[in-house]
Every structure is written in structure tokens, then in C-alpha cells.
N, C-alpha and C positions, 0 to 999 in steps of 0.2 A: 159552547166550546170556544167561540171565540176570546170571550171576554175572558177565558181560565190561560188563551194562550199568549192575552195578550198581559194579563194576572203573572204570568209567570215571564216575560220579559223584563219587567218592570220588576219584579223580584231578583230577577238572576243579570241585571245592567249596572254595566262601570261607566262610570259618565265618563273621567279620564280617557278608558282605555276607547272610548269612543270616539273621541278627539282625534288620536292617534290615530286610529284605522281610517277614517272618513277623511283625514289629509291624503291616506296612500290612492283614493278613488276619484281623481276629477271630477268633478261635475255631476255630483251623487245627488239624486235625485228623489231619494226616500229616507226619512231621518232612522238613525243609527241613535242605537240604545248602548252598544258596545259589551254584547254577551259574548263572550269569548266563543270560540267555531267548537271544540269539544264537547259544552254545554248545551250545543245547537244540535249535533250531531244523537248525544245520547238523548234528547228530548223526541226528538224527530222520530225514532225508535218505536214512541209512543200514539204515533201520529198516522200511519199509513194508511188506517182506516177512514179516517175523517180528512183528507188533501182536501178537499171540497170544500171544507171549513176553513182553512187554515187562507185568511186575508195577503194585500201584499204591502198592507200600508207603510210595514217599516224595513228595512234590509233584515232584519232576524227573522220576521214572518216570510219573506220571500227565501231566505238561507233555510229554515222551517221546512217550505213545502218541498226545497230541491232535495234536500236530505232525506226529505218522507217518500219521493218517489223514487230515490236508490234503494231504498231498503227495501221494496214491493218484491213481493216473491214471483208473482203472475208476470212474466215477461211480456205478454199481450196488455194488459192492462197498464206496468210500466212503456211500454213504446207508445200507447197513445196518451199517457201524460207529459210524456217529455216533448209530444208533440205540442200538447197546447200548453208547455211552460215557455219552450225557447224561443216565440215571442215575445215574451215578457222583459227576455234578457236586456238591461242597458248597462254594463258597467262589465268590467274586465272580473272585476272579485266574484259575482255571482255567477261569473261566465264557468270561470275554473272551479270554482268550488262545485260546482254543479258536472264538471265534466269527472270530478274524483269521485261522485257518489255513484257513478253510474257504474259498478264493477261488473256487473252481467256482460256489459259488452264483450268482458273478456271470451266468455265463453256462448256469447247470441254474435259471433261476428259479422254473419252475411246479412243478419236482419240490422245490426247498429249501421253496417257499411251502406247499405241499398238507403239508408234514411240520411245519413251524416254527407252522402255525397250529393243529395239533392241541396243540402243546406251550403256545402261549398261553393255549389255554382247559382247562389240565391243571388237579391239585391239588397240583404241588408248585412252591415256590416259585425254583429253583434251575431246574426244567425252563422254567417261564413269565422268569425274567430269559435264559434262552437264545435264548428264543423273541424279546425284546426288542431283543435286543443284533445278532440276527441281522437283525432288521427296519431297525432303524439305520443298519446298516452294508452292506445288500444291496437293503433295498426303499425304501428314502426315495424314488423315484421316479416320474415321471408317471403308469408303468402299475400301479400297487402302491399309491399313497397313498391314496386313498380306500378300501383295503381293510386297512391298514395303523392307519389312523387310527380304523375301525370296529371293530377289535379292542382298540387301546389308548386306545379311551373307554372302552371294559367293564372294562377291567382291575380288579382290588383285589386286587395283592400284600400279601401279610403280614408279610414279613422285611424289616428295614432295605435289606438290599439288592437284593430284588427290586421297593422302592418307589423304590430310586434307581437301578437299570434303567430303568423304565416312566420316572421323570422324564427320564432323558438321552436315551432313543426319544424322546419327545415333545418335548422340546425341541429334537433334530437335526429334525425335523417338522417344528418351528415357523421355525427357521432356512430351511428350505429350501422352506418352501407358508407363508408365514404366514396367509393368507388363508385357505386350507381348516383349518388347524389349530385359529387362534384361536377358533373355538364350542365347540372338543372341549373346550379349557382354561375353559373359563367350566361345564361339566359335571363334569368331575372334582372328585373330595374334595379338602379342602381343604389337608392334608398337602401332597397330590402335586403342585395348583401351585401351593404355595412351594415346593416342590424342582423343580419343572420352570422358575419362572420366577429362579429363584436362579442357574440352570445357563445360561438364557436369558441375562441380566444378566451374567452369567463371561464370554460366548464376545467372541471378538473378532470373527466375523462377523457380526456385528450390528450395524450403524450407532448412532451417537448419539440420534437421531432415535427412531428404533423402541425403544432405549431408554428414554429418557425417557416417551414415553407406555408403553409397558408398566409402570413405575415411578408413574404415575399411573392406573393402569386398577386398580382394589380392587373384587373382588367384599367383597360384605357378608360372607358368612363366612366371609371370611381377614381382618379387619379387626384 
């Protein structure tokens, strides 16, 4: 099974477009064949059976297994692969693309949350932007935000991009509670909301209005 997945990489790779992706990740650490994520995602499909198989030598093989452990129907058996995948994590790309395959958490919330909040107050920085991204895009909601927001005022990531994690959590936050949020932003270091309110300022859900006074609201040290 290996050699048929690493057979069909090597069949289904763009070298160009691999150029192009592997500039958007610093410091990337496993070589890129440049399967486009569609391709990755209907293969993976094929794969949930044999994750055990499926190597991490290249970013498609590691995109490979994150995609084969979304599609796991057994919610037990996915919570304990995602436990021994999200060490593995080193790069922003695999971070996210692996936080969109997880769609169960929609509906496994207190078991993704009880897991995702141990990783928030970890010490690596790759496991807490997980912990992030997964709060983002599964807990931004009524019954979650105020516990949501209690974890990403403690935050102080170290890596560039586990501080542009924490700001795009906080910022989908602010988008969606801006009320409960804006004390947390008046508490964080300073860094994080100029990158939280830069990301604010980007989205297009955000009226002109709220805008504007956000663009006019300057804590003193971020001046």
C-alpha cells in the first residue's frame, strides 16, 4: 500500500504548482510533489482503512493521512488518531487543512472541546495554533464563546504562526460576539492586536461602521 500511495503521488504531481505552494510555507520540512488538495482529499476517501499505512515522508502523504482521519466514521477511533497525528504537525498548511477535515467536531463538541483545550494550554506551538484554528472554525458559538475567549486571552504563542493563529481565532470572535470580545482585545499583548485588528480591518464581514471606530480605538501601547 505504500508504494501504490506513493505510485499515485508521483502520477497525480505538478512540479510547478509545487514551487508555488512550498514558497507560501517557510521552512517546510518535507518535500512537496504539488498534488493539488481536491485530489488529496478524494484519494484520502480511499484510505481510512489503512492510516497506518499511509507514511509521512512527503506533505501529500502527511495531507493523505489528515484527510483519511476526517472521513473516519467511528468518532472513538478518529479522537485517538488525531491524537497521535497533531504531534506530527510543523507548518501552518497542515495545521488548517487538517482542522477543515475534522467536520464531526461539529457535532462531537464536548469531546473535540475537552481535547482541543488541553492542546491550547500545551507547550508546543504547532499543537496550541491547532487548538486555535479548531476553536475558530467549531466553537465561535453561543455555547463555547465565553470559554473560548477565556482560553484565547491567556494565550502567548511564540512562533509567527502560532501568533497569527491566536489573531484569526480572535478576530472570527470579534466578528461574531463583538461585544463579549472587545475586553479580551484591550488585554492582549500588543503584537497580537495589531494582527488581530489588521485581520478585523481585511474581512468583509464587518460593516464600515465598526470599521471606522475600530481604526479609531488605539490602546496606548500599540501607539
Amino acid at each position: 500500500m505504500t508504494k501504490d500511495i506513493k505510485d499515485w503521488i508521483k502520477t497525480n504531481a505538478e512540479p510547478d504548482f509545487a514551487k508555488f505552494a512550498a514558497s507560501l510555507v517557510p521552512g517546510l520540512k518535507h518535500e512537496m510533489h504539488g498534488v493539488r488538495l481536491p485530489k488529496l482529499r478524494q484519494k484520502a476517501k480511499e484510505l481510512t482503512t489503512v492510516i497506518d499505512d499511509i507514511r509521512g515522508d512527503s506533505c501529500e502523504e502527511i495531507l493523505l493521512k489528515a484527510f483519511a482521519i476526517g472521513y473516519l466514521r467511528d468518532i472513538e477511533k478518529q479522537m485517538s488518531e488525531v491524537v497521535k497525528f497533531v504531534p506530527k504537525i510543523d507548518n501552518w498548511m497542515v495545521c488548517d487543512s487538517f482542522c477543515g477535515a475534522l467536520q464531526k467536531a461539529k457535532t462531537h463538541q464536548q469531546l473535540y472541546w475537552d481535547m482541543i483545550a488541553g492542546y491550547a494550554a500545551g507547550s508546543n506551538d504547532y499543537e496550541r495554533r491547532f487548538a486555535y484554528v479548531m476553536m475558530l472554525k467549531y466553537f465561535c458559538n453561543e455555547t463555547y464563546i465565553g470559554r473560548v475567549l477565556a482560553l484565547l486571552g491567556k494565550a502567548k504563542p511564540e512562533t509567527w504562526d502560532g501568533k497569527q493563529g491566536l489573531a484569526w481565532a480572535l478576530a472570527e470572535c470579534f466578528i461574531k460576539f463583538p461585544e463579549q470580545t472587545r475586553p479580551v482585545l484591550q488585554k492582549i499583548p500588543p503584537e497580537i492586536y495589531k494582527l488581530t485588528r489588521r485581520k478585523i480591518l481585511d474581512s468583509k464581514r464587518v460593516g464600515a461602521q465598526v470599521k471606522k471606530a475600530l481604526k479609531n480605538e488605539n490602546r496606548v501601547d500599540c501607539a
